[in-house]
N, C-alpha and C positions, 0 to 999 in steps of 0.2 A: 752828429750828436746833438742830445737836447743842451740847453742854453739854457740851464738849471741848475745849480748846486746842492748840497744837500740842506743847506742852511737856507734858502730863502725859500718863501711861501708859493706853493705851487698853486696857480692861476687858471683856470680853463679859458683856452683863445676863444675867439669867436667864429660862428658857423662862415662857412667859405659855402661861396658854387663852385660845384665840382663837375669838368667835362665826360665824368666816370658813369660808364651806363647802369653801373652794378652799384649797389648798394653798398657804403660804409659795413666795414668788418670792425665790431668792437672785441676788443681786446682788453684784458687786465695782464696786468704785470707786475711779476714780485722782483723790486729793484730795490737797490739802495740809495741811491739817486739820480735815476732815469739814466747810468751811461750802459747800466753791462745788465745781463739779466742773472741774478748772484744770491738771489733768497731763496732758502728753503720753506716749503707752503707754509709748515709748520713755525719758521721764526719770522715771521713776515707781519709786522704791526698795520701794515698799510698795504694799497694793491692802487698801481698805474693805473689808469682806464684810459685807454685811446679810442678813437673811434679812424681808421684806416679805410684809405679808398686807393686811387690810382695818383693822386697827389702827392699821395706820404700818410706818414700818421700824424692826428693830429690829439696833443691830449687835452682830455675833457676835466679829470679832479685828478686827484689825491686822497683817496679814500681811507679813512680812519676807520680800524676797526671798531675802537674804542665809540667810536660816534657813532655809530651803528645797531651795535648791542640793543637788545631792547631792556635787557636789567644786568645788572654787576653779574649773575650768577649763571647768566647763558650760556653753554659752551661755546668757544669762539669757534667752532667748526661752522656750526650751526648758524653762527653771525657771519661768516664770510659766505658761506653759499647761498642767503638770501642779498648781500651787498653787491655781490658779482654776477647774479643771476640773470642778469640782461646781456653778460658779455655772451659770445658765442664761440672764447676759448682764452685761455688761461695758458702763459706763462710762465715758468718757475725754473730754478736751478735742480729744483727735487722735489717728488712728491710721492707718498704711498697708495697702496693701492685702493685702499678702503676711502680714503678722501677723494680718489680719480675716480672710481667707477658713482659714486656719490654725485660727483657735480656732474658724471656722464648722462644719468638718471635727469637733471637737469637743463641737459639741454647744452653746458658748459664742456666742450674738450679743453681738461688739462694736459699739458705737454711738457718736458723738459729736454726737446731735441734741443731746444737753441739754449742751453746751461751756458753762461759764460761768455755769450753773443753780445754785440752792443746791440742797443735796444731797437733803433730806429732802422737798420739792417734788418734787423730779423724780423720786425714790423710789416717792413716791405717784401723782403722775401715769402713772410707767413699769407699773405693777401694775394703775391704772382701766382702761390701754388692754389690757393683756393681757387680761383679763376680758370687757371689751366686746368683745372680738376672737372670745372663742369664741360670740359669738351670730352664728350662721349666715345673717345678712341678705343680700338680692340688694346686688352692690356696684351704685353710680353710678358707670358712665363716661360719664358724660353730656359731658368736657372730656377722658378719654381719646382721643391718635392716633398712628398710627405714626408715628413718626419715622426709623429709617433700618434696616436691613439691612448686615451685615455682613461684608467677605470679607477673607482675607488672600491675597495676590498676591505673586509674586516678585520685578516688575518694576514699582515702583509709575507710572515716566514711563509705561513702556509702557503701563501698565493706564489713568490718564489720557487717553493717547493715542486709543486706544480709546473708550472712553466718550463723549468729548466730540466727538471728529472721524467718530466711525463712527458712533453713535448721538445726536449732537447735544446731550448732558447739558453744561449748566454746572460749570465749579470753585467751586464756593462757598467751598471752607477748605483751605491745607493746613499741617500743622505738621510740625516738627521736634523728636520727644523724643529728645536725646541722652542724659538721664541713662536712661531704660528704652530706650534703643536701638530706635528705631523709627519710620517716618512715617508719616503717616496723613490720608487727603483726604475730602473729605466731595463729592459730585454729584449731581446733580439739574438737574430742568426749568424751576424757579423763579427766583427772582430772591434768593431767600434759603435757609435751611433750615426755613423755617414749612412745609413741605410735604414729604411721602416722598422720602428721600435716601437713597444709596449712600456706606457708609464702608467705602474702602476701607486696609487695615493693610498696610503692608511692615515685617517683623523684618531688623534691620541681622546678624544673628547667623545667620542662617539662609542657607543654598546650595543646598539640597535643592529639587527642585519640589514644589509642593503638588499634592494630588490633588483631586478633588471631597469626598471625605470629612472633610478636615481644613482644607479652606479657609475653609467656612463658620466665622463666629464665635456671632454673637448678632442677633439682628430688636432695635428698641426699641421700647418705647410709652411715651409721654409723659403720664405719670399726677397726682395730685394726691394730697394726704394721704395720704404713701408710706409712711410708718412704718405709719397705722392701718391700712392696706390691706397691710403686708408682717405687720403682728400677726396677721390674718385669714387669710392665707395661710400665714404659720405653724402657726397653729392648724388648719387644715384641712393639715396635712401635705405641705404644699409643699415640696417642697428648695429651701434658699436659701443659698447658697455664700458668698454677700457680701450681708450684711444692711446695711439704709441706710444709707449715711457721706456725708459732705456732704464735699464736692470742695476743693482750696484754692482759698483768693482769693475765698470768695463764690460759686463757682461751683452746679450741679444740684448735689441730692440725688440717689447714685445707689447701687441696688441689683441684685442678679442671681436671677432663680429659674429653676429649669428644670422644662421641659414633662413630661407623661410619658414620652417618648421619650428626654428628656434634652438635649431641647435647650436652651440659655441664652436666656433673655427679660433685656433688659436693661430696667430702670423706672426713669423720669429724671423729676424734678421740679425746675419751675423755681427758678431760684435764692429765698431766704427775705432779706429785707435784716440784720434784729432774728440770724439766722444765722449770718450772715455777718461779723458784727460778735463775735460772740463767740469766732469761731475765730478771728479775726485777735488777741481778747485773747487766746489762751491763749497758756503757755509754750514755748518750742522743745527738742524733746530735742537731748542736747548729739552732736556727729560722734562 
């Protein structure tokens, strides 16, 4: 653990030589006093910066957001992803999607696998797997399979209707997101979604018809040790828009990369329990 309290003034050590052939990993981190990783992006006044090699992490500031702003009226969003834009990944207890795929855009993977971790573990842990990542091995999908296909539709009864009456597909799910405005059904031939389903998305906000170009969303596959396998794909140059974030309430771990054409693949792992359990401990940022 760091040798830090929350009460004294946090210091950047000084540069070391380092036996490591690879390049320092800089890292920020939303902590509350460098032991556990326990802030939500959103209630996070400050952000760790380490910079991580084969020695350990070591930290560099203590970054105030407040010192950073460029005027009183900036949005802080906007002031944290010009302040952390050198890192090359983000630590949190919790983070949304719109602020992930934003500092993805950047250059910055945000992450909340390690919610709840002490800091200098998961430091170390987050730099073994980068490392191992750039060795070029065939992956195991021996437990990867598709799981669904994606469209967006105007009329999602109608689309329903459809589906199940004309083509004989089952309703297996459907929900209603009023805070992102929008429904969403899951179909298929099974008896469950353990088998290739159709998710189909209605936008409450939307009046326009869709065409074939902009209906399609995302295909998914249903992968296993998503982070090692989204490290690997990083490191082979993959775009990835939304780096792995684990879902609330315990739910998948889910990611996005796109094809070379650009299409979005969407990578779902099933829910972690020991995961699950830590995001439930963390803080809530405040409305």
């Amino acid at each position: 653990m760091l040798d830090v309290t929350a009460t004294e003034k946090v210091e950047p050590t000084e540069p070391r030589e380092s036996a490591s052939a690879s390049p320092a990993l800089r890292v920020a981190v939303a902590t509350r006093d460098g032991q556990r990783i326990d802030l939500h992006f959103g209630a996070a006044d400050s952000f760790w910066v380490f910079d991580v090699d084969s020695d350990g992490p070591r930290l560099l500031e203590d970054r105030q957001i407040v010192q950073h702003a460029l005027s009183e009226t900036e949005d802080k969003r906007e002031t944290i992803y010009r302040m952390i834009g050198d890192c090359a990944v983000l630590l949190v207890a919790k983070i949304g999607v719109t602020p992930q795929e934003a500092l993805a855009k950047l250059g910055v993977e945000a992450s909340n696998a390690h919610a709840g971790k002490d800091v200098v573990a998961a430091l170390q842990d987050l730099y073994a797997a980068k490392i191992a990542a750039r060795q070029d091995a065939p992956i195991d999908a021996t437990e990867f399979r598709l799981l669904h296909a994606m469209l967006r539709v105007a009329d999602l009864d109608r689309s329903i209707d459809f589906y199940t009456r004309r083509l004989g597909m089952r309703l297996l799910e459907r929900r209603e997101h009023k805070k992102n405005m929008f429904s969403q059904a899951y179909l298929g031939y099974g008896e469950d979604q353990s088998g290739m389903t159709i998710e189909l998305v209605a936008n409450w906000m939307r009046d326009e018809p869709y065409v074939p170009g902009d209906a399609f969303g995302h295909i998914a596959i249903g992968v296993n040790h998503i982070t090692r396998l989204c490290d690997r794909l990083a490191a082979a140059g993959v775009p990835m828009p939304r780096p792995p974030r684990a879902q609330r309430h315990g739910e998948s771990i889910v990611a996005f990369i796109e094809d070379p054409d650009g299409y979005r693949i969407e990578l779902v792992q099933a829910p972690q329990p020991a995961a699950a359990l830590a995001l439930e401990d963390a803080p809530q940022s405040q409305p």
